[in-house]
VOMI-145457 format. One record per residue (C-alpha): z, y, x. Coordinates in steps of 0.5 Angstrom, whole numbers, plus 500, padded with zeros to 3 digits. Each point is the difference from the previous one (the first is absolute). Layout:
BEGIN
ATOM  up north east
ATOM   Z     Y    X
...
//
This chain:
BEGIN
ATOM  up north east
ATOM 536   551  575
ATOM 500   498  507
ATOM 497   504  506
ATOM 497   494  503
ATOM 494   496  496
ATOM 501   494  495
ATOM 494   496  503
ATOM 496   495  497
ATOM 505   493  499
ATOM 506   504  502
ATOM 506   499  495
ATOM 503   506  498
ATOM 507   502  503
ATOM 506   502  496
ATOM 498   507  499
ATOM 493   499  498
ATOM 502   495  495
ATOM 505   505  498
ATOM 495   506  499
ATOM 494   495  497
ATOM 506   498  493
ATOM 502   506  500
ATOM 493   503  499
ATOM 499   494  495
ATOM 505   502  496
ATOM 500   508  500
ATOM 493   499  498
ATOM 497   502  493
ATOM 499   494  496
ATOM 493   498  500
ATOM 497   501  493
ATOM 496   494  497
ATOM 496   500  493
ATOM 499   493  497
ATOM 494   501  494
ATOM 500   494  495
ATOM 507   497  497
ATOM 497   493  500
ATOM 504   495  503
ATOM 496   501  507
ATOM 502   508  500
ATOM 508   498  498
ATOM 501   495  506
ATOM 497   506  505
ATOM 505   505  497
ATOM 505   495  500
ATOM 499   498  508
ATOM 499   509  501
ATOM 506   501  497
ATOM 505   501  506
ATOM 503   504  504
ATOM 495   506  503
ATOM 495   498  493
ATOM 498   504  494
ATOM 497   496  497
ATOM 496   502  493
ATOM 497   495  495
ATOM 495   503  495
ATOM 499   496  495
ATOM 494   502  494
ATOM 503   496  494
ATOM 506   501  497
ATOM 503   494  503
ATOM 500   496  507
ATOM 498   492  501
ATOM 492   500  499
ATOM 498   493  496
ATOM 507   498  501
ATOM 503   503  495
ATOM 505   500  493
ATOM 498   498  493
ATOM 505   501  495
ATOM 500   495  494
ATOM 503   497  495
ATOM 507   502  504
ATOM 497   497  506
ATOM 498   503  506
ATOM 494   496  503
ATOM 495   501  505
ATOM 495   504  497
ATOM 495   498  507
ATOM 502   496  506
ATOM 506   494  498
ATOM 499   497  506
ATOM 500   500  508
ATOM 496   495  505
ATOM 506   497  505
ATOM 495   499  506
ATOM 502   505  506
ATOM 507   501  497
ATOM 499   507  499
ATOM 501   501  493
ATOM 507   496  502
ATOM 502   504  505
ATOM 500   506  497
ATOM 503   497  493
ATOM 506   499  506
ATOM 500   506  503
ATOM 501   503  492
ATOM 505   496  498
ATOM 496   496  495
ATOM 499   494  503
ATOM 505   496  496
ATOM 496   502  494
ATOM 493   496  503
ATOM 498   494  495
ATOM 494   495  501
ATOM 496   499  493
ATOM 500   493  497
ATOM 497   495  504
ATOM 496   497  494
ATOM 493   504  502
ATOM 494   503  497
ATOM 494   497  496
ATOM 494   502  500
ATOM 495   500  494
ATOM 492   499  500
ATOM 497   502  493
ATOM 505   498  495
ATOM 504   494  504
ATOM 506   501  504
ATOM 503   496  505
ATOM 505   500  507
ATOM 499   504  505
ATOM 497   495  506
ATOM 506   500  505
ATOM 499   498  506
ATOM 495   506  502
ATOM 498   507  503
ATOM 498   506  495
ATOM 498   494  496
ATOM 496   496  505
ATOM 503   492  499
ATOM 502   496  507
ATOM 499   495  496
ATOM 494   500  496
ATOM 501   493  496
ATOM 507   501  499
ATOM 502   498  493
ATOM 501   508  498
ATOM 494   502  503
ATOM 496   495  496
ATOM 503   502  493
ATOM 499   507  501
ATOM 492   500  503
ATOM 498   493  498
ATOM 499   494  504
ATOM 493   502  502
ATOM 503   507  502
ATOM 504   497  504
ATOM 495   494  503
ATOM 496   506  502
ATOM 506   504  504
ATOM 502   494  504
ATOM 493   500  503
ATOM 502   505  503
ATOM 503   495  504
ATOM 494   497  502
ATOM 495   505  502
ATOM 499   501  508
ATOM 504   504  504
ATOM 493   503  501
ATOM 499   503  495
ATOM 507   504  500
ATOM 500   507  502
ATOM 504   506  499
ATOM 499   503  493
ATOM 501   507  498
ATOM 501   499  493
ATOM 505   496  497
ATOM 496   499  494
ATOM 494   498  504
ATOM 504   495  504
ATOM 503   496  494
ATOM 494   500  497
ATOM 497   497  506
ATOM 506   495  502
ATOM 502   498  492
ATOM 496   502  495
ATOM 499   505  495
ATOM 506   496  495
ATOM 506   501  505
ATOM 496   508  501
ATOM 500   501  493
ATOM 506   497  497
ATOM 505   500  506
ATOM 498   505  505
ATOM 498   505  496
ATOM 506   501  495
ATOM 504   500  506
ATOM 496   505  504
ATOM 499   505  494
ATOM 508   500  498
ATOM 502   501  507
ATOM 495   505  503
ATOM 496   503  493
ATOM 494   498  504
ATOM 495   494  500
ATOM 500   495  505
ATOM 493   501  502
ATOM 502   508  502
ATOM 507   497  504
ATOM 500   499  507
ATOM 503   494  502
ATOM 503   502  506
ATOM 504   505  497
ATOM 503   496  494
ATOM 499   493  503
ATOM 502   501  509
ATOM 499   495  503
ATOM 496   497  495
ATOM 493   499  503
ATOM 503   498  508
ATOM 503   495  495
ATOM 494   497  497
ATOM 495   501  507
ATOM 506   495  503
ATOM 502   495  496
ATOM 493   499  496
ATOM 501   501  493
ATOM 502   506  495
ATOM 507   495  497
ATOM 502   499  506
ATOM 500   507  503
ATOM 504   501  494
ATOM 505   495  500
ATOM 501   502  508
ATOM 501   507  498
ATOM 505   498  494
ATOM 504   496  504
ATOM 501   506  505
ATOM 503   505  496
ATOM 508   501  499
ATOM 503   494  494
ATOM 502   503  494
ATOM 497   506  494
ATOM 494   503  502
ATOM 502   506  496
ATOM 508   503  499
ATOM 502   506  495
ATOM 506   503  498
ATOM 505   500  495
ATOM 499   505  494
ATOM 492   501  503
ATOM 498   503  506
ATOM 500   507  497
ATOM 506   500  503
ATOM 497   500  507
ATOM 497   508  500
ATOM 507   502  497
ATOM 504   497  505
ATOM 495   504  505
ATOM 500   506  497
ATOM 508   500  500
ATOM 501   498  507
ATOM 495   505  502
ATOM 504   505  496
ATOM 506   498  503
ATOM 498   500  507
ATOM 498   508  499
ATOM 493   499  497
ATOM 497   504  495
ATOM 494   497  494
ATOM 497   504  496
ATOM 496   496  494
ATOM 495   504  496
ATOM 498   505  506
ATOM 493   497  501
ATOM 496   503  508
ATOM 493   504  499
ATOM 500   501  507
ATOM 502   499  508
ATOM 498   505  505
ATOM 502   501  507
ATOM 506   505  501
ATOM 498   506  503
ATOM 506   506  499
ATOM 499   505  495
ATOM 506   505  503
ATOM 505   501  506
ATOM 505   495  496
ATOM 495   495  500
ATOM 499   501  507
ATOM 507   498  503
ATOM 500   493  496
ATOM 492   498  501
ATOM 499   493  496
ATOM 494   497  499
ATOM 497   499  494
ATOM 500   503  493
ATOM 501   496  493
ATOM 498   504  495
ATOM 502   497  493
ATOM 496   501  492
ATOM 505   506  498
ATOM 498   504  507
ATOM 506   498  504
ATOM 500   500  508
ATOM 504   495  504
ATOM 500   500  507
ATOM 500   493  504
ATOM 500   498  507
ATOM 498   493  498
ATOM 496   498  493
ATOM 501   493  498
ATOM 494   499  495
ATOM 502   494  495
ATOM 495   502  494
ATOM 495   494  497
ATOM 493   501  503
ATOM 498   504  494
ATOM 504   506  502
ATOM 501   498  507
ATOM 493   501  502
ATOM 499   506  497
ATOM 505   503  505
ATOM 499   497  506
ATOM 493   504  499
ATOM 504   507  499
ATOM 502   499  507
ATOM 493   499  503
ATOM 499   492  501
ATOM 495   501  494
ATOM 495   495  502
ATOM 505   495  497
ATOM 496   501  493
ATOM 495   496  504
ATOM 503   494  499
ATOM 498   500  493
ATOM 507   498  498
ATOM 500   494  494
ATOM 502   504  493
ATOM 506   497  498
ATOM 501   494  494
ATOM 505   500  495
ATOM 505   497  496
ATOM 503   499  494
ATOM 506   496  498
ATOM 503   498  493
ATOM 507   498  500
ATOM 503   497  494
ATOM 507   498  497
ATOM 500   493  496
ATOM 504   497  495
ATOM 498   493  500
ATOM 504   495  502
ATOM 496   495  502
ATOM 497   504  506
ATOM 507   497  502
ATOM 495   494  503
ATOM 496   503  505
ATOM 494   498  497
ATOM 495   503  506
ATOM 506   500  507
ATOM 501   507  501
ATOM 493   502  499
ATOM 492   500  499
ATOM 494   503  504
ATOM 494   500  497
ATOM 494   498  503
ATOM 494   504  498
ATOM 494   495  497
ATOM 496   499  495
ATOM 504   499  493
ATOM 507   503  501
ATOM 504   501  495
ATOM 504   506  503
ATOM 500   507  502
ATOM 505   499  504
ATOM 499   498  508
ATOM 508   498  501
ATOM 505   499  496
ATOM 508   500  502
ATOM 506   496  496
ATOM 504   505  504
ATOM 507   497  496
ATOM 497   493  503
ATOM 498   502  507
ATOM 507   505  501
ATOM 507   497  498
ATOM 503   508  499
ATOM 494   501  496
ATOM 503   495  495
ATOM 506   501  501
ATOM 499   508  498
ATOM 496   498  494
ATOM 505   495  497
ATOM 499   494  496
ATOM 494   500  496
ATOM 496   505  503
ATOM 495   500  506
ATOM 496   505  504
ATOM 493   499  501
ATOM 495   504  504
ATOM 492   500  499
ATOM 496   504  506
ATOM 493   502  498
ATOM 494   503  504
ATOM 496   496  505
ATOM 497   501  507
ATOM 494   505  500
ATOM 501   503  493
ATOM 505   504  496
ATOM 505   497  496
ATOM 496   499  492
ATOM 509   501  498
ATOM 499   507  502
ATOM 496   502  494
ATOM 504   497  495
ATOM 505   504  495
ATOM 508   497  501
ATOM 499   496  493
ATOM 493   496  503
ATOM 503   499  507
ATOM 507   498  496
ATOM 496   494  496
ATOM 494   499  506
ATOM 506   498  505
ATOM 504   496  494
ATOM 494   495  499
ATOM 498   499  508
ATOM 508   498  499
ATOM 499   495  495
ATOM 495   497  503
ATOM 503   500  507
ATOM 506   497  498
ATOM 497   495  495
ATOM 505   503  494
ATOM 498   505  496
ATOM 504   505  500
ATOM 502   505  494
ATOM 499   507  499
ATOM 506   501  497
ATOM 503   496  506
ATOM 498   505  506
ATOM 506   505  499
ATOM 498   505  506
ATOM 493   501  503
ATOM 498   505  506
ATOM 494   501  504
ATOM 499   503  508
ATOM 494   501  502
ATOM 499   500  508
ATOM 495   503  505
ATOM 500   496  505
ATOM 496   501  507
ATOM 495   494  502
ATOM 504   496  505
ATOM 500   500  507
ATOM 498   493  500
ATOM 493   501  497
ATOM 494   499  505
ATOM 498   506  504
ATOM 507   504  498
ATOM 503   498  506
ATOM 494   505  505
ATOM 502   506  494
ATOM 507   500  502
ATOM 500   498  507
ATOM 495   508  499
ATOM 505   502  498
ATOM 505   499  504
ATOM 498   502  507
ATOM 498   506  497
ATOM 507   501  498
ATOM 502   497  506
ATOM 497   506  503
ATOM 504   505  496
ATOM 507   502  504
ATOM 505   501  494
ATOM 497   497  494
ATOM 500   492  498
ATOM 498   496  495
ATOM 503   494  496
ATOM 499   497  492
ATOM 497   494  498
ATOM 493   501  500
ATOM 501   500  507
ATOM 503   494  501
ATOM 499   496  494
ATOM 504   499  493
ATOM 507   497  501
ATOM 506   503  502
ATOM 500   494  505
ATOM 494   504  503
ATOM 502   508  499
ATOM 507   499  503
ATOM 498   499  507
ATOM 495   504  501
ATOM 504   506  496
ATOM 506   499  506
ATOM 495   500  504
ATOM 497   507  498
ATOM 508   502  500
ATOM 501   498  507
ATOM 493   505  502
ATOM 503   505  497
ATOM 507   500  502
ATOM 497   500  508
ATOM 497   507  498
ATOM 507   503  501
ATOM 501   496  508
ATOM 494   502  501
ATOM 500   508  499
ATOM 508   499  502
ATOM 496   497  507
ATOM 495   506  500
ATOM 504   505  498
ATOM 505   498  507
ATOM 495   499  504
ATOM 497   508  499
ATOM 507   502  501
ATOM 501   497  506
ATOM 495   503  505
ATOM 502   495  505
ATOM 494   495  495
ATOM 494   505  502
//
């Protein structure tokens, strides 16, 4: 390099600029390890794998994808976990685009979703917000809580500003605002299906920001909500993607692989530990951490992107000396199991419930099931691979803070169970003989991010991890279930990781360059 110093500010010279590409180019590729396969560990190994990355995915199942995954069945190949995708931010959109896939994005049926109280159904009010009316006399809010239900959510609108406040809790603040009925039978069938959790443990300004500034300003819970739905971008809230988002993870797995990147599935992590040289070797190409795999197997990684669900993470994080995490009392993980049946039945053709049911949890139900989707009414290639006659419905059991009861049943008495719940949700009873294919999926998912408190654990997490050189974390119990969330943050993780190599390019000039001391 020049004689002379490059002082701070100075741009480089020709030479210089010459001798710093030079240095980028001749230099070893910079080792990445992605642990965990989901779609947050594919999008960082998808972003690292570049020219001057290795980059490594090990993945403990046989197959990459997380809960969004294939189920083959009845000659079909449907979506065995997440079928859809938020629309807001539009980074599950981008991504799509840059894969290749966005001519394939689809809007499900516009016709909506009912809701069941006991052994009623009817539509899904609207005009609302996680189930909350902004207009609490509107005819289809009446039909589904009833006119005194109703009576007592407009009083939201007359009670004094004074006594409006911020309310943490998003069960608390309905209750207070509208009534037990629009909590019960509105919010909390919504709550329960997006998020696995009750309204009374959510943080309202984490699923609903905006929500309490709203209200404080304009003086009443509907009108907070009405403000906030008039904001958000026009059209469906949600997208999919034909032939099933399982085809999400595949596509990244395969264009991780064609940019040079390496994934392992069934290769699970026992242990991460700082490198330390075992021998001369070792010596000439230091890294900085070392992945030891369930088979024994050592990797070394100048960078470790740890995508792993929570369960697995933490454990971890621990081997390498930020312990303390176990303090945090983690929330344990809910579960949930889904039915998917095939029918033959003709007059399921009517959509006799829109494109589903949520279930409220209240005294005198008459179903197991907290949702049920009619898949081939809801998605358009859903029907059209069905076929005429034929149609898909999917049932989901297992409420917020306890285990699915589903798990303990023989295929044979889930098989019926889910055929009954069917029955009574669509109101058409439907034959055994007529269910040509069943199939269950059980799921273990994380408490969502969205749960009162949850936010202090993984903001704990992250500056601990923030204060690590070379080791990041990402996934969904960090950012809350939903591609629309996990995409960003797992971009974010890739941009951290990819600043490890200029940064050791930068040192590594620096410390040859004795015109820097």
């Amino acid at each position: 390099m020049s004689d002379e110093p490059i002082l701070p500010g100075e741009p480089l010279t020709h030479d210089e600029l010459g001798e710093e590409i030079r240095h980028a180019v001749e230099a070893p590729p910079t080792r990445v390890v992605v642990i965990g396969g989901g779609v947050a560990g594919l999008v960082v190994a998808r972003e690292c794998a570049r020219p001057g990355f290795e980059v490594t995915l090990l993945e403990s199942a046989a197959r990459v994808g997380g809960s969004v995954a294939p189920l083959e069945l009845g000659g079909m190949t449907l979506d065995a976990g997440a079928e859809s995708f938020a629309t807001r931010g539009g980074h599950v959109a981008d991504l799509l685009h840059d894969l290749g896939l966005d001519e394939d994005v689809v809007q499900p049926n516009p016709s909506g979703a009912w809701v069941r109280h006991g052994s009623t159904s009817v539509p899904l009010p609207k005009a609302g917000l996680l189930g909350i009316p902004s207009s609490p006399l509107a005819s289809d809010v009446v039909a589904a809580i009833g006119a005194g239900g109703a009576f007592r959510a407009y009083l939201d609108r007359l009670m004094p500003v004074l006594k409006i406040g911020t309310e943490p809790r998003l069960g608390t603040l309905v209750r207070k605002r509208m009534g037990t009925k629009v909590l019960e039978l509105l919010v909390a069938p919504v709550a329960t299906g997006v998020y696995s959790a009750s309204p009374d443990d959510l943080d309202v300004d984490v699923v609903a920001p905006g929500l309490n500034a709203a209200l404080t300003r304009l003086g009443s819970l509907s009108g907070a909500v009405g403000e906030l739905r008039s904001a958000s971008k026009a059209g469906s809230a949600v997208g999919g993607l034909r032939g099933g988002m399982w085809r999400l993870p595949q596509a990244l797995a395969a264009d991780t692989e064609a940019r040079g990147g390496v994934i392992r599935t069934g290769t699970g992590v026992a242990a991460i530990e700082p490198w330390s040289p075992r021998d001369e070797e070792d010596e000439e190409r230091p890294g900085r951490w070392i992945v030891r795999t369930a088979a024994g197997e050592e990797l070394v990684a100048d960078a470790l992107a740890l995508a792993a669900p929570a369960d697995a993470a933490l454990p971890l994080l621990a081997s390498v000396g930020l312990g303390d995490l176990s303090e945090l009392a983690w929330p344990a993980a809910s579960s949930v199991e889904l039915v998917t049946l095939i029918v033959e039945d003709d007059r399921l053709a009517s959509t006799p419930v829109g494109t589903g049911v949520l279930v409220a949890d209240v005294p005198g139900a008459d179903v197991r099931a907290k949702a049920m989707t009619h898949s081939s009414a809801k998605w358009a290639w859903v029907a059209e691979a069905a076929g005429p006659g034929r149609h898909v419905v999917r049932l989901s059991y297992g409420r917020a803070g306890r285990p699915a009861e589903t798990l303990a049943l023989a295929d044979a008495e889930l098989r019926a169970q889910a055929i009954a719940d069917a029955s009574r949700l669509l109101n058409i009873p439907i034959a055994e003989s007529a269910v040509i294919a069943f199939a269950r999926t059980p799921w273990t998912n994380a408490l969502p991010y969205a749960t009162v408190g949850q936010r202090e654990r993984i903001e704990r997490v992250r500056s601990e991890v923030d204060g690590v050189e070379g080791l990041e974390v990402t996934g969904s119990w960090l950012t809350g279930t939903g591609l629309a969330s996990v995409i960003p943050d797992a971009r974010r993780t890739a941009e951290r990781v990819r600043g490890v190599r200029w940064k050791g390019l930068t040192d590594a000039l620096a410390a040859d360059d004795p015109q820097t001391d």
